[in-house]
N, C-alpha and C positions, 0 to 999 in steps of 0.2 A: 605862393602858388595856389594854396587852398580856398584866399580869397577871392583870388582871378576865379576860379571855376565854383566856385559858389555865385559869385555877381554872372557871369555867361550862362550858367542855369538857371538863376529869375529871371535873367530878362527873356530865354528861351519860353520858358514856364508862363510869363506873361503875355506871350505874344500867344500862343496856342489856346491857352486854356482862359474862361471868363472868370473876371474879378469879381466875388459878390460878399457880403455877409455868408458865413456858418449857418448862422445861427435865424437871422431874419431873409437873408436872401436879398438884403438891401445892397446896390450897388457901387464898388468902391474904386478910388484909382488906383490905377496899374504898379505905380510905382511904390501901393503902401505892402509892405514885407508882411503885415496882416491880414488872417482872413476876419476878422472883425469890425463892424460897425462901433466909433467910439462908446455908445449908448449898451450894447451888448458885451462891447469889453468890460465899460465897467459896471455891469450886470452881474458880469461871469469871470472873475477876473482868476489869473492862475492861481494855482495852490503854494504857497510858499513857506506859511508859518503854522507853528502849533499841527505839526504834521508826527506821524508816528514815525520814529527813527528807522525802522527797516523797511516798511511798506509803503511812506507817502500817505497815509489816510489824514485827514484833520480830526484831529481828536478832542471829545466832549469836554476835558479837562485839558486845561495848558499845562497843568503839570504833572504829569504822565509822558513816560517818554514811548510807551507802544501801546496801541492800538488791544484788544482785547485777543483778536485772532491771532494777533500775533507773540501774546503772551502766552496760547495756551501751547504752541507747538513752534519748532525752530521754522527755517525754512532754508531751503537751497541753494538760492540766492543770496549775493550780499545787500543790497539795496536796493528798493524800488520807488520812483516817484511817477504822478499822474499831473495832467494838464489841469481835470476839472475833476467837482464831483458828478455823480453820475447822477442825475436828472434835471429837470425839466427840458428846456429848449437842448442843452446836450444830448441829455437822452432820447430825443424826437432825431435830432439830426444821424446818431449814431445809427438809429431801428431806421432810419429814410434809406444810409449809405449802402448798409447792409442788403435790406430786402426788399429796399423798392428801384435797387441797382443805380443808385444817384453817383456814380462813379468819379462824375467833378470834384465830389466832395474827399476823396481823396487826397487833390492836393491840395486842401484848404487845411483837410484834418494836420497834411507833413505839415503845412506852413507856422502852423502853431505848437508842432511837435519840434522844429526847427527852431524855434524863436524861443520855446520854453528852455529847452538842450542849451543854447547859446546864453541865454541870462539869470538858468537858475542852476546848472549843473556843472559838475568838474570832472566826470568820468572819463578815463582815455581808455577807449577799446580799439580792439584790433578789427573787431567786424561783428557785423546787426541782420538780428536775421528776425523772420516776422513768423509769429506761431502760425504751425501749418495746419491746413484744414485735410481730411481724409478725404481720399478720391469722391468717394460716395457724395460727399459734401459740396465739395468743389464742383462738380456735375448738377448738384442741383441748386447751387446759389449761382453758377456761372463766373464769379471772379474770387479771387482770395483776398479780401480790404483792407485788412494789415499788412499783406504781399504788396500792393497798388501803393500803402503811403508810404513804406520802409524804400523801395525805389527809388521816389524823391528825397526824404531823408537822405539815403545812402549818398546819392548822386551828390547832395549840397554839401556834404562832408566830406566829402573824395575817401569814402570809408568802403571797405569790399564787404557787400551782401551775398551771404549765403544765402541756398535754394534749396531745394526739395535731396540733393546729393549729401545735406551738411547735416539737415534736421527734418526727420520727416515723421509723419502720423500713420502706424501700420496697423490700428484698432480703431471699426470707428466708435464714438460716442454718444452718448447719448446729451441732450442740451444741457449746457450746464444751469441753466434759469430756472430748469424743472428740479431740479434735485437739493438736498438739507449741506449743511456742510459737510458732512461725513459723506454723504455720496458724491457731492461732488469730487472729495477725494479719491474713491473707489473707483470710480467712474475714468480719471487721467491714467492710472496704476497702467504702467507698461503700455500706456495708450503710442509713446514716442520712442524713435532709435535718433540718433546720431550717429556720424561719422569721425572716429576716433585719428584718419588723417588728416582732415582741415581743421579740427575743435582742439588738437590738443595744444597746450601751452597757451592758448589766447585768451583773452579777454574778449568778454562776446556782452555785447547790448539785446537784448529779447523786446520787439514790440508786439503788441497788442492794442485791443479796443478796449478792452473793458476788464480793468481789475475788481473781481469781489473781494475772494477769501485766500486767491491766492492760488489754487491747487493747480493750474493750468502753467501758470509760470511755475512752480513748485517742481510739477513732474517734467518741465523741460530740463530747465535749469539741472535737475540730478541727473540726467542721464547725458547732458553735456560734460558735467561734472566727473560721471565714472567714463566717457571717454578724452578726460585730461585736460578739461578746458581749466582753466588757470585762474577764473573768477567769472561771474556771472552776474548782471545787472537786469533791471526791467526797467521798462515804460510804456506806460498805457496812456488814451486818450480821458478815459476818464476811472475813477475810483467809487467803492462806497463809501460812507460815514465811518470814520472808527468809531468804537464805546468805551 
């Protein structure tokens, strides 16, 4: 059944939305399940190996099993992996989706969020919910981009997404690009609530755009956690460098 409505939502997804490159905007056919041009896949290829055990980062030595941020302090979550690292053409496409409102790029972002999930992961969750931005925020970005690719996701997995009722942002923030790691810690602190009737006992998947250090999914993750969520995963579009 799952695969019947995974194939009835690409071909939906194909018929509406244009096929191109991510990444170059070079134009592709309808039927490739990539948003990749062959030349930028294997430019940009996913992350799979020599990865920090809990966070997914590529680490500067293969033999080291965590990432530096993640040796100096636990985290909330049990696992997280990412698509890319975060820069170049990544990083351009990410800074386009966001704030030049290139909204396509959403389902191009799922499309590869989907293809990664499907050939590199084994998580079974009960539902995926996409870090929530504060009203404040949401008003002056005009859409929520992790909200737009979790959708698709959700939909190709026949997985129920949670909304703004399950996990929501009741402090707003300040950017997290401006601040040290220590602030960016301070900065999530009680920034999120959840709801202790849809979260608890489940297994819950967390997307996002952009994993640094972690403190975004960190403060989600724990406040799912104290209302009963039963394990917690992440995935992001793209990551930093471990050390």
């Amino acid at each position: 059944m799952k695969g019947l409505v995974l194939d009835l939502w690409k071909h939906l997804l194909a018929l509406v939305y244009p096929n191109f490159c991510l990444l170059c905007e070079e134009t592709l056919d309808y039927s490739n399940d990539k948003a990749l041009c062959p030349h930028c896949e294997s430019a940009h290829p996913h992350l799979r190996e020599d990865l920090c055990e809990l966070c997914g980062k590529p680490l500067a030595d293969p033999f080291d099993s965590r990432c530096f941020d993640c040796g100096k302090r636990p985290h909330f979550y049990e696992e997280g992996r990412s698509i890319w690292v975060y820069e170049g053409l990544v990083k351009q496409s990410i800074y386009d989706y966001k704030y030049k409102k290139r909204k396509e790029y959403g389902l191009l972002f799922a499309k590869e969020l989907i293809r990664y999930y499907n050939e590199t992961i084994r998580w079974e969750v009960d539902m995926v919910l996409p870090i929530p931005l504060h009203k404040h925020r949401l008003r002056e970005r005009g859409f929520n981009q992790t909200e737009l690719m979790v959708k698709h996701f959700a939909k190709s997995f026949d997985l129920q997404m949670g909304g703004k009722k399950v996990l929501w942002r009741n402090k707003p923030t300040e950017p997290q690009k401006t601040l040290s790691d220590k602030g960016r810690w301070d900065n999530m602190q009680d920034a999120f609530f959840a709801s202790k009737a849809h979260v608890e006992g489940k297994t819950i998947l967390l997307i996002d755009d952009i994993y640094t250090t972690g403190s975004t999914m960190d403060a989600c993750a724990k406040v799912l956690k104290i209302q009963g969520a039963k394990a917690v995963y992440c995935l992001s579009i793209a990551i930093g460098r471990g050390m």
